[in-house]
N, C-alpha and C positions, 0 to 999 in steps of 0.2 A: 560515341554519340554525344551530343551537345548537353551539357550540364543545365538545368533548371532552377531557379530561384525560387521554390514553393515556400518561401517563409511569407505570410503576410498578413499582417498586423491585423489584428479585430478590432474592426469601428467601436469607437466609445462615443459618450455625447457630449461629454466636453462643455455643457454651459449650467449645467443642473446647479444647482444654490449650493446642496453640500460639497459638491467638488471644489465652487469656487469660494466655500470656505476655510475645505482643506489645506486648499492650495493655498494660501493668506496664512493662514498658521505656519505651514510649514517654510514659507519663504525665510521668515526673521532667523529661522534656526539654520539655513541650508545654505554653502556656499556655493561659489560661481561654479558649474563644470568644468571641468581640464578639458583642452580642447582636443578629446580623443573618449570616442565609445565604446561598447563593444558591438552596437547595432552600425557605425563605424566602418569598424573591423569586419562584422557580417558579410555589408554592401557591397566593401571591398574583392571579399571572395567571388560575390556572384558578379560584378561588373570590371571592365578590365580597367575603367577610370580611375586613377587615383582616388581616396577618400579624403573629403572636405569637409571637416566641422562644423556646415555650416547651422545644424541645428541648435547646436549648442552655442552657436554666436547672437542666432536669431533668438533666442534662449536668455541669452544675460543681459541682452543690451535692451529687449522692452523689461526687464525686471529691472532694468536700471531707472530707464522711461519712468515707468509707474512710479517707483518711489521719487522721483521729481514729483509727479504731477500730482500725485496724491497725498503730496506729505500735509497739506494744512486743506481747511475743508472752504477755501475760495478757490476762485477761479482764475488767476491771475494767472498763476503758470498756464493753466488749458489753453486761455485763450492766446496768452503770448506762444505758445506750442503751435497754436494754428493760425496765425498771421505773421510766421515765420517760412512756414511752411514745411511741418514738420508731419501731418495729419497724412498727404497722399502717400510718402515712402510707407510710412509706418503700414497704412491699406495696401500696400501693392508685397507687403511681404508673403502671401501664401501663394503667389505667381511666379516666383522667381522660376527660374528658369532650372536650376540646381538644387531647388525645395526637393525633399524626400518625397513621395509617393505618399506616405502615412504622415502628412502633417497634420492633417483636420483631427486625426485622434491623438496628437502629441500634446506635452505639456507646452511645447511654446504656442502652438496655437490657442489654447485655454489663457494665457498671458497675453497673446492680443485682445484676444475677445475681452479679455479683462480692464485692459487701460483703456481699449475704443470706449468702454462702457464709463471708467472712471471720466474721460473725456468728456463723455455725454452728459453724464449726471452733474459733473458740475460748471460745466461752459453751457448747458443747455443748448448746445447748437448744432443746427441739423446737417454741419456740413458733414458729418462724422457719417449719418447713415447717406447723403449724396455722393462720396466718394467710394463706398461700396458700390453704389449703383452703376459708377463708371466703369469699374473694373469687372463686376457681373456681366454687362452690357459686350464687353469686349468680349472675356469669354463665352459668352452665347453666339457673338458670331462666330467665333473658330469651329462652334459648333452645329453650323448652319445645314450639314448634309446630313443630320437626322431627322430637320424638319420635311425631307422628302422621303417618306418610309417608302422602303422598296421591299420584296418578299425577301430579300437574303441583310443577314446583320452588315453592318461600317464598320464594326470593333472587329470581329474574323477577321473581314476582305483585308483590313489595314495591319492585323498580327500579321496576316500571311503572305503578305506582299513584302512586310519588312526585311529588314537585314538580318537582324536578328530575333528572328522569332519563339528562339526559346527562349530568352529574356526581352518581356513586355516589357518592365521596367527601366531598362537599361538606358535609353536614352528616349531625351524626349523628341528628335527629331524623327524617330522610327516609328515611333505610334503617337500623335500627338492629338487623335481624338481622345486617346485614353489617359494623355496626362492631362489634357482640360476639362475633360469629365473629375479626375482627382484634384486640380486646383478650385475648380467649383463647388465640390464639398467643402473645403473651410473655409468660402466665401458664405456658404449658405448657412455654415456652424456659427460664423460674425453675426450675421444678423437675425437668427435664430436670440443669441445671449442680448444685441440691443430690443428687440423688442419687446424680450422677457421684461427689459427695465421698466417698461410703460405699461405692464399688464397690473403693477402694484396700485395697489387704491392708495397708498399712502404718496404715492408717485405722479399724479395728476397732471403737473405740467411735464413731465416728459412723456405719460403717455399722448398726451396735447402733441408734443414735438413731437412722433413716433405716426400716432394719425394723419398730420396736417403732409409729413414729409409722402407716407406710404399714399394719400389723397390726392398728391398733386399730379401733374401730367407724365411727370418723370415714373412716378412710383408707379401709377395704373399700367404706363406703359411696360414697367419690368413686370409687373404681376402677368399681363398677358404674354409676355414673352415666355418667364418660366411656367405658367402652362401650358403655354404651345408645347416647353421643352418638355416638361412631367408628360404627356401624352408621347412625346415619343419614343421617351428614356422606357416606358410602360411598354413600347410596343420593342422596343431593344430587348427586354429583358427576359419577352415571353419569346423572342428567334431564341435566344439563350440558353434558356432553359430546356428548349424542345429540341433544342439542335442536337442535344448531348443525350448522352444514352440517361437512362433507359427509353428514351424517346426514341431518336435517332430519325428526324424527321429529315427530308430530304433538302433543304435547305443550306447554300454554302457548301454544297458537297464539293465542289472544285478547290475551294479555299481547305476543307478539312484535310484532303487527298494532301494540297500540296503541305499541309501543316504536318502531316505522320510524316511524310517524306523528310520534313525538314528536321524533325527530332529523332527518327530513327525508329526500332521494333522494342529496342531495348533501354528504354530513358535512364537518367542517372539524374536524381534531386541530389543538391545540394543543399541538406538543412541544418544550420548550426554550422557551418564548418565541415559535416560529417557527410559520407557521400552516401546513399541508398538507393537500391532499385524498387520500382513502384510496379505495380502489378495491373493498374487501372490505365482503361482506354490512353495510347500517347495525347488525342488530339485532345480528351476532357483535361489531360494535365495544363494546356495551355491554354483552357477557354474558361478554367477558372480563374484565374484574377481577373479576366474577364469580367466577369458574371458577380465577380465580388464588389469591383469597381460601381459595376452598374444598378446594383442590387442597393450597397453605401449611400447614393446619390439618390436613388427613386425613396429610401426612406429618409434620408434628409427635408427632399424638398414635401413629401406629404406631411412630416412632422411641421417643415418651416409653413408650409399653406395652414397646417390647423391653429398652430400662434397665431396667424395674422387674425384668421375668422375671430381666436378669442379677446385679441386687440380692438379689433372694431366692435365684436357684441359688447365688452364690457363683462366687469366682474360681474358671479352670480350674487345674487339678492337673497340672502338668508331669509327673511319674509316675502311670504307671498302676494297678502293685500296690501300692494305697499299704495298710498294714494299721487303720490309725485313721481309719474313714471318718465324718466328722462326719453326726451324726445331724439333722438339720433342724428346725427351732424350732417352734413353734405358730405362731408368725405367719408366717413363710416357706409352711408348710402351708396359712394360709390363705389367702394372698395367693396363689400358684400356685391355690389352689382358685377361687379368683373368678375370675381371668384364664379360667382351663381352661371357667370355667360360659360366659364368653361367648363363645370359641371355638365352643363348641359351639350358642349362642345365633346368634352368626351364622351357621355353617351351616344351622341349621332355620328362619333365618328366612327366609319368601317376601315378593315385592312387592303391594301390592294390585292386584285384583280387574281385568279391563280394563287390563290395563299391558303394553305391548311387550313380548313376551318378552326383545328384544336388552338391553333397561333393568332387568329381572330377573337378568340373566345375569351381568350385568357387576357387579352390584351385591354376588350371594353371589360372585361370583368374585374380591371383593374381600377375604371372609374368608378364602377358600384361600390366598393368599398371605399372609396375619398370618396364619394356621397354621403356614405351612412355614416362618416367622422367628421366631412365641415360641418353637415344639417346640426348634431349634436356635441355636448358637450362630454367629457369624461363619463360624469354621469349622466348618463342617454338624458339630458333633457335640453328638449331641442333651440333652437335658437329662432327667435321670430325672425328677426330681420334674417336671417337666412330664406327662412322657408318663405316669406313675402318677395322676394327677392326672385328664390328659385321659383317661384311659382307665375310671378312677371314674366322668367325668360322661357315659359312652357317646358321647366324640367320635367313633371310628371307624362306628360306627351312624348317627351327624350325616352323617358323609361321606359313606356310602353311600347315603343317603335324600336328598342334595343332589345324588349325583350320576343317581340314578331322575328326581328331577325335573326336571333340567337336560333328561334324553333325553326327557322328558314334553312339555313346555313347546315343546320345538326343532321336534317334529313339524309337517310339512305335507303337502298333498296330494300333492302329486309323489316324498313320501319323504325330501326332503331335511333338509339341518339348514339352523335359520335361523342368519343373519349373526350370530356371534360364538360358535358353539356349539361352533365346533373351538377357540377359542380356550379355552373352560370346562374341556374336555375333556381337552385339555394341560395345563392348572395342576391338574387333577386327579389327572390320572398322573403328574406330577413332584411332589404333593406324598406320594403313598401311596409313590412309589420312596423315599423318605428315610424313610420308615415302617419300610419292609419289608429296609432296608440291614442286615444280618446284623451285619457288621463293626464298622461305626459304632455298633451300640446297644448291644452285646456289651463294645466296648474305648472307649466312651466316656470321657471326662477330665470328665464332668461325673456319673460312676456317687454311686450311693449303698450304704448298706446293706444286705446283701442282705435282712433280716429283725430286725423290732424289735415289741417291746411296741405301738409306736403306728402303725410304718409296716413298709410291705415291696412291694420291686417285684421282679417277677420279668421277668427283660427275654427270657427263653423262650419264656414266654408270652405275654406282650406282640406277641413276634414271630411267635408260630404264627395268633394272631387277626388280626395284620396280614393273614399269609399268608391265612389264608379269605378275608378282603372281597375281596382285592387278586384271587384267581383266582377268585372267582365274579364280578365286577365287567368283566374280561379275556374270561372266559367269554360273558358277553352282549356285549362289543364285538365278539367275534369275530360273531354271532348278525346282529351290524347294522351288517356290516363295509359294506356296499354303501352303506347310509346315511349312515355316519361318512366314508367318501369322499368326499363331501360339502365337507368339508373343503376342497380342494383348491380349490372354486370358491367361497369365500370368505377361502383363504387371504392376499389382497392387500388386507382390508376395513380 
């Protein structure tokens, strides 16, 4: 039977402060890598491709980069770097073609994200975050047949159609929905680390340049585009999940049949070099890197959406009577407005026609939670121009009509809820609880103005229409208390 590559790397984050000042220490003392690994040697086993150094090339030659650009603290080299035209290769490295699968959690990717940022910081020029946007932009269309969700997954149909489907990885022409899902995560890890640069309050004009760039027409337009894609990547991920045992939901059954067939009764992983038989379902063995891939991605882009919300709201305010409450930009304005539009976008959106309810469920139940993480901060304190914002686009209206359809959908014969419908039902009552928090919306440390020429939130109001949904909502639980019981005999699912 056909050998399998179950080695596969655990996402790291790759842009956190301590890493990248680990990584800075440890440079001066570290020499260049020999161009030969043992991850290398690995790849080699499980691909019949020769092995190509090429991470250890892409590896030394931006650590060369940087110590140019960063030796003295002007800007001359940055800018001479980018009117050279030295700025798009440099961007277009976690696309190559022959990039490893686990670049986004490598050290060379924390080394791009590193010098794009030294770049930044001291050319102040925003062509640095616009050449991302060209290269995100392309990959989202290669990605364009997930913005048609169908009842069966793209990532299956595309392993099982391939050549060789017991390695996903092996090439990228075989499955190249699933290498562009993987080149997209360390685009979104890039600009995850620049936008961190503008969240500093010591850092003002680049959060200026960070704003003005993500405000402009280009930037709105990537933000609705990667939430079209987070909605679908959400509904990729719950076919994923459900498809596989212990689920074993009847979806892509034709694609799984031909996937066992294609591996065999009896699999052999190849891990480390060492050969073992696996005891677990054939076709789970191949629909997890799958599931890993897509899983990487959905919590990328929900971390990359909560940096931005904390870009545009601005740092919190240690006082709370503060008397000079900065009034919010037009582009801050607008970028909260697009986030808020698909907030509400993924609450009203349903799954197609003929689709598991339990596969529906999990899918908007994946916007309730990126609700309760843009609206607030780390510490649950929420953010006005959020909630002004979501409350412009008739979010709370979105809620309440996701949550009618959830009890729609859930119905069966005997009265019960199906399998996951208490879990929908809980991330919907904890996310209206933080709605309806008097205290927190009242003394938030992220308030604004109370009233202006251009904007004005009243968080009174805001809280009394909390209040309606929230007890007419209460009001029918209590109605279908005996049904929501239910709960109980799926609470271990």
């Amino acid at each position: 039977s056909s050998g399998i590559n179950a080695e596969y790397g655990e996402k790291g984050d790759g842009s956190d402060e301590d890493d990248e000042v680990m990584l800075r220490r440890t440079r001066a003392e570290e020499t260049p890598l020999p161009p030969s690994s043992t991850d290398s040697a690995e790849a080699s086993i499980s691909y019949s491709k020769e092995a190509v150094p090429l991470m250890e090339y892409v590896y030394n030659v931006v650590r060369f980069i940087d110590a140019i650009l960063s030796n003295n603290a002007t800007d001359d080299h940055c800018k001479e770097f980018i009117s050279q035209g030295g700025l798009e290769p440099l961007v277009r490295l976690p696309s190559l073609p022959n990039i490893t699968v686990q670049f986004a959690s490598s050290r060379a990717c924390m080394d791009v994200a590193i010098t794009l940022k030294d770049i930044l910081t001291l050319s102040q020029d925003g062509k640095v975050i616009e050449q991302c946007f060209e290269q995100i932009n392309k990959l989202i269309w290669e990605l364009h047949p997930f913005f048609l969700p169908t009842g069966e997954s793209y990532l299956v149909n595309e392993l099982a159609t391939s050549a060789t489907p017991s390695q996903p990885y092996a090439d990228a022409n075989d499955t190249p929905l699933l290498h562009t899902i993987m080149a997209l995560e360390s685009y979104i890890t890039l600009l995850m680390s620049l936008c961190k640069v503008g969240q500093r309050n010591f850092q003002a004009d680049m959060r200026s340049v960070c704003i003005a760039k993500w405000g402009s027409d280009k930037g709105l337009d990537l933000i609705d585009k990667l939430s079209q894609l987070f909605t679908a990547i959400v509904w990729e991920n719950s076919l994923l999940v459900l498809v596989a045992p212990p689920f074993n939901l009847t979806q892509n059954r034709v694609d799984l049949d031909r996937l066992m067939d294609a591996i065999g009764p009896n699999p052999v992983i190849k891990f480390k070099g060492k050969e073992k038989r696996d005891k677990s379902p054939p076709h789970l063995l191949l629909i997890k890197p799958l599931r890993q891939a897509v899983d990487r991605l959905h919590k990328h882009l929900l971390a990359f959406l909560f940096i931005l919300c904390k870009l545009s709201c601005g740092q919190m305010r240690v006082r709370r009577n503060v008397g000079n409450k900065p009034v919010p930009t037009q582009h801050q304005m607008d970028i909260a407005k697009h986030i808020t539009y698909f907030l509400k976008h993924g609450l009203s959106w349903r799954p197609p026609v003929n689709t598991h309810p339990r596969v529906g469920l999990a899918a908007v139940m994946g916007h309730i939670g990126l609700a309760g993480k843009i609206l607030h901060s780390e510490s649950r304190q929420p953010y006005h121009l959020m909630l002004h914002e979501f409350d412009k686009v008739e979010g709370l209206e979105s809620m309440v009509a996701a949550y009618d359809w959830a009890l729609k959908v859930s119905k069966q014969e005997n009265d019960d809820l199906v399998a996951g419908a208490g879990q929908f039902i809980t991330a919907w009552l904890t996310l209206i609880e933080k709605l309806i928090d008097v205290k927190s919306i009242t003394e938030s440390t992220h308030s604004l103005p109370a009233s202006t020429n251009s904007f004005a939130f009243e968080p009174i109001r805001f809280l009394a229409k909390s209040h309606k949904f929230a007890f007419e909502v209460i009001g029918q639980l209590w109605e279908d208390l005996f049904r929501y019981s239910g709960m109980k005999s799926v609470k271990n699912e």
